[in-house]
N, C-alpha and C positions, 0 to 999 in steps of 0.2 A: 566520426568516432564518438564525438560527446552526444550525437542525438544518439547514439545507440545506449549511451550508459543512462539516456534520460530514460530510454525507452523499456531498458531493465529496472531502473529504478522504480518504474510504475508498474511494472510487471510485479515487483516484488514487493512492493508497497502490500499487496495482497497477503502479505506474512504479518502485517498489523493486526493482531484477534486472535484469542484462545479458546478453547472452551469454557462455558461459563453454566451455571445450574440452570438458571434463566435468566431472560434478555433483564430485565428488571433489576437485578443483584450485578456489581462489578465485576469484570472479566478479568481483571489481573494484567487487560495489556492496555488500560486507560492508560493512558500520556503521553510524551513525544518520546518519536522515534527517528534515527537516523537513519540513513543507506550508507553500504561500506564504502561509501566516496565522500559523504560528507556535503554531498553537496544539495541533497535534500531532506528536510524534518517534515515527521507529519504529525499531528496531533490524532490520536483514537480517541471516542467517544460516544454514547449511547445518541445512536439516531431511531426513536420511536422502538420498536422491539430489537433495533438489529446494531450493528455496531457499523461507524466509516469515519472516515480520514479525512482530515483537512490540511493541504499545507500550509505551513504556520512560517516558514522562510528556506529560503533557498539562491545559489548564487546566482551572480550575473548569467552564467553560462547556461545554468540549469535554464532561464526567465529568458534568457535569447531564445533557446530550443523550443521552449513551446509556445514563446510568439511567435516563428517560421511555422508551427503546427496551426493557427489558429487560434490559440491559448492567448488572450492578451494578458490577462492577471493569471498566474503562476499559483503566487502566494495568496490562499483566500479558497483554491480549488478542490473541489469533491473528490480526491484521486481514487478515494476506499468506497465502493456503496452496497448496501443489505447484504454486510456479513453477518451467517449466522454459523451457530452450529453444525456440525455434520455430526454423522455415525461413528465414522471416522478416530474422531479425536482433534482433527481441525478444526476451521474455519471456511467457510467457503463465502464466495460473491463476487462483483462485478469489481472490475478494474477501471479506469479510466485514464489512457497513456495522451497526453496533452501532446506531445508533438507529433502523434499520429490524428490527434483528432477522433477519436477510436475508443471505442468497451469491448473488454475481454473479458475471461471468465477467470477464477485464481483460487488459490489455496492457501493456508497457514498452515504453524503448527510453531507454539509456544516450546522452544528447546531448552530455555531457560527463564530465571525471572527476568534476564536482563538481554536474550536473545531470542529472537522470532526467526524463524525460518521460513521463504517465502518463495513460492512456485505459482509462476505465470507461463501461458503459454496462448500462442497468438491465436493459433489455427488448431483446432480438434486433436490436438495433444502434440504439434510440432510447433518449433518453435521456443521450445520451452527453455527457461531462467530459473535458475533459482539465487538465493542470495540469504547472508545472514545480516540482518537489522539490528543495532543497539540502542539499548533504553538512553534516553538523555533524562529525561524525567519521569 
């Protein structure tokens, strides 16, 4: 049950990143974020032109799950990589879900200042999560 909220949790990690004018200029969703359980923060921040995620602390539970995945350090980890902009109005780029050992692909979309909305999905559009994240900072 808990590796599956870990395993939404990274799935929806992908809701870290808004649109931004360019990679260069702040995006509005630099800082920590939470998952609606609480049980994982990421930090957003500019990596070279693109934007991704590090997590910054997370519980026991979360840190058991993705050492049975392979994950030994949890906290420290790339969960967000080369989000950019779409056409869209999101974000788009790679996922990385630690207790499957695993990159998927994922989406954003900045629904407030202080919510990101985020949509992962495993397999070529099944599979799919989504989830709303709040700003901690």
């Amino acid at each position: 049950m808990f590796r599956r909220t870990l395993i939404s949790t990274a799935l929806a990690a992908v809701a870290l990143a808004t649109p931004a004018a360019s990679a260069a200029q702040p995006s509005g969703v630099e800082g920590v974020w939470r998952n609606p359980k609480n049980s994982v923060h990421i930090r957003i921040q500019p990596c070279g032109e693109h934007l991704c995620g590090y997590v910054v602390w997370a519980t026991e539970d979360a840190k058991e799950d993705a050492r049975k995945g392979g994950t030994a350090n949890l906290v420290g980890s790339q969960l967000l990589r080369n989000f950019s902009p779409s056409k869209s109005g999101s974000w788009r780029g790679r996922v990385f879900v630690p207790d499957l050992n695993a990159t998927f692909s994922g989406s954003a979309q900045l629904v407030d200042e202080n919510t990101l909305r985020a949509r992962g999905c495993l397999i070529a559009g099944l599979g799919c999560k989504s989830q709303n994240w709040k700003r901690i900072s």
